[in-house]
N, C-alpha and C positions, 0 to 999 in steps of 0.2 A: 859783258855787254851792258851797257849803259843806252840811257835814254834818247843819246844824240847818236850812238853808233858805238863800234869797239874802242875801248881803249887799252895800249898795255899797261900793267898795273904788279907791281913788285911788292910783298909785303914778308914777313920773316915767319915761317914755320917756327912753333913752339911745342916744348912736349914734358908733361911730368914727370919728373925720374923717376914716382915713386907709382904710381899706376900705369904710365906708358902711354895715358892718353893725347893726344895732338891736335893739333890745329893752327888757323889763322888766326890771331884774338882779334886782326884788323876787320875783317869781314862784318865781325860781330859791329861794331861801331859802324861800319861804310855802309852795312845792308845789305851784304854779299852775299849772296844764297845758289851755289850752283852753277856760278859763273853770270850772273846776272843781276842788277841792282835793282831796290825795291821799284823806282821808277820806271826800268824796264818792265820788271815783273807787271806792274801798273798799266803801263800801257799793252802788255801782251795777255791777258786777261778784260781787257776792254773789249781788244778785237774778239775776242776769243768766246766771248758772251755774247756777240752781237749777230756772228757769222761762225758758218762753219770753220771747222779750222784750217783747210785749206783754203777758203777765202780769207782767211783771218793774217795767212800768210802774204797772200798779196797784197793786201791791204798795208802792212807793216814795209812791205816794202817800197808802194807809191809816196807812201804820208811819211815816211820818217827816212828814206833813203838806206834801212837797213832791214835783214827778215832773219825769222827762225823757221826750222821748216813744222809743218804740221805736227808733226807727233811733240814736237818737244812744248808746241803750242796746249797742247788739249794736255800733258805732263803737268806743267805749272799751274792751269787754269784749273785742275781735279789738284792739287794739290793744296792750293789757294784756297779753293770751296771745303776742305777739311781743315784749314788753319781757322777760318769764319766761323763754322757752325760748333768747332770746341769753346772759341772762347766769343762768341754771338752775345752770348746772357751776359756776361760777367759787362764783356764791353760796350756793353746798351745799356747798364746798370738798371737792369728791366725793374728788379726788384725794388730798389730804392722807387718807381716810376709807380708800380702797381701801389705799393702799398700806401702811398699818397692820393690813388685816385677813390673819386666817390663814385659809387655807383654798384651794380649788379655783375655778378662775374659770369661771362659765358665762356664757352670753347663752342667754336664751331669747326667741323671734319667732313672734307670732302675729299677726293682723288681726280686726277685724269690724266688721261693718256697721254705720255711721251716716247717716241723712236729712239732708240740706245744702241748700242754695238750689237745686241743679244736680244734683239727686236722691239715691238713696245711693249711696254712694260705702267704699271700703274706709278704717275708721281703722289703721295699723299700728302694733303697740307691740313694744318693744326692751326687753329688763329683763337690766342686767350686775349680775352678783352675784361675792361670793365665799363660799364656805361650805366647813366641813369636809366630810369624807365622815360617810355616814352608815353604820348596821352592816348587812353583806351582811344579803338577804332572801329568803324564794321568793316565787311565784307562792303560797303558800298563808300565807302571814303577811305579805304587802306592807302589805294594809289597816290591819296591826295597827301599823307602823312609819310612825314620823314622825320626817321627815327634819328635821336641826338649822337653827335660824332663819341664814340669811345673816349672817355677818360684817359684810357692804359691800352694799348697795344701792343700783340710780340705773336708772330708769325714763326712758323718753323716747317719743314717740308725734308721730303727724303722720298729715292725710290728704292723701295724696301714693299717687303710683304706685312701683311695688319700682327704679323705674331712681332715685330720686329717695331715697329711703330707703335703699338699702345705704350709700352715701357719707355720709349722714347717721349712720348705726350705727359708720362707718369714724372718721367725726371725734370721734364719742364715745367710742370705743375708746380714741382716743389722750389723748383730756381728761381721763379717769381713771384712762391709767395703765397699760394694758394693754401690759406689754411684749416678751412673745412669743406668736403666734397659737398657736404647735404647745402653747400653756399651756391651750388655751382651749376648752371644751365648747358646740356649738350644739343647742339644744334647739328640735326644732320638730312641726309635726303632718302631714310628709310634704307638705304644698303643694310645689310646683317653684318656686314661686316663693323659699320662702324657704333652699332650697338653691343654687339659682342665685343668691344674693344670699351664701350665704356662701361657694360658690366662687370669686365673682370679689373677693370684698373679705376673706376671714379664711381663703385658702388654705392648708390644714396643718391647722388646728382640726380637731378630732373632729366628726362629725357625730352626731347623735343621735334617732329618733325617741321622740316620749314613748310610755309606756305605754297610755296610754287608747284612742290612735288605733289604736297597734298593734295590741293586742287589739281592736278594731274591725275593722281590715284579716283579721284571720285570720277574723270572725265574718264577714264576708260572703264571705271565700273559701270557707269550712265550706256555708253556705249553697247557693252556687253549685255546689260539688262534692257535694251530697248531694241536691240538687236537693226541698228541702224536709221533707227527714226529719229531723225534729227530734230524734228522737233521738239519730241519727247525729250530727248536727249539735254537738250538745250534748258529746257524749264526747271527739270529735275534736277540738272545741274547748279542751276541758280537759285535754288530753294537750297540744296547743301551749302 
């Protein structure tokens, strides 16, 4: 299957007399993978990200006049997504990118909820940066300050459980470079999980809760201790 529709396509089976192993070696050269050229694969992981995969099937059939049916859609596209995230680093050449940038190194970790075969399930995402610092601020001019765009960016996600993903964040640390933790800022939203993920894997790192949660945490403590007096609630909160 090629990108304009089926083609036939003849090439010569080859095989080693001395191990037995075989193959197309034309494939290797054309991009043949499965019966489907990188092209194909290209535009059937487009639909395939964008829409379910049964609409992803009809789609391929309106726009190009040819389809594959669902399964063999969401096949390629989960196939696809583990070709990417092995060689992700290497072919972003994140490293050569981090260690030229100036500035302060954070990680920030957060998760949320996506629907799977096997119901929802948590996606977890990892974002290592480096950025200058940006100029001190209060509580009464934050909103008005915008922090300077990252130097170095590299993003990484998996739906996996936090025993499976700290190790995961640990090998990325080191693929781009990270080379002292006590360097290193964790940015998170107070989850246990994602504290206990940077004690046992980025011990020495700063820990950090963001501001959003925080001031959420103080706004239900106001709450609790005022026991619905919004006024109270309100001053007490703006004195924290």
């Amino acid at each position: 299957m090629t990108a304009i529709g089926k083609i036939s396509l003849t090439r010569t089976y080859r095989s080693c007399p001395r191990c037995g192993e075989g193959g197309f070696p034309a494939d290797v050269v054309l991009g043949i993978e499965g019966g489907f050229t990188r092209r194909a694969r290209r535009s059937i992981c487009h639909v395939g990200i964008d829409n379910s995969f049964d609409r992803g099937e009809r789609t391929l059939r309106e726009l190009s006049g040819w389809s594959v049916n669902a399964e063999t859609i969401r096949r390629i596209c989960h196939a696809e997504a583990r070709a990417c995230r092995q060689s992700k680093t290497e072919r972003l050449d994140v490293a050569t990118k981090f260690a030229a940038a100036e500035g302060h190194w954070e990680l920030q970790i957060d998760a949320g909820k996506v629907n799977t075969e096997t119901g929802w399930r948590d996606v977890k995402v990892a974002t290592f940066a480096v950025r200058t610092p940006g100029e001190p601020s209060t509580s009464a001019d934050f909103h008005a300050r915008d922090l300077p765009t990252p130097s170095a960016r590299h993003v990484i996600a998996a739906i996996e459980p936090a025993e499976a993903f700290g190790p995961r964040c640990r090998a990325e640390a080191e693929r781009v470079g990270l080379a002292d933790v006590k360097d290193l800022t964790i940015l998170g939203d107070g989850a246990g999980w994602i504290w206990n993920l940077a004690a046992e894997h980025f011990s020495g790192a700063e820990e950090t809760l963001d501001l959003y949660h925080a001031t959420e945490y103080l706004g239900d403590l106001a709450r609790a201790g005022y026991s619905g007096d919004t006024v109270a609630v309100e001053a007490w909160t703006d004195r924290a």
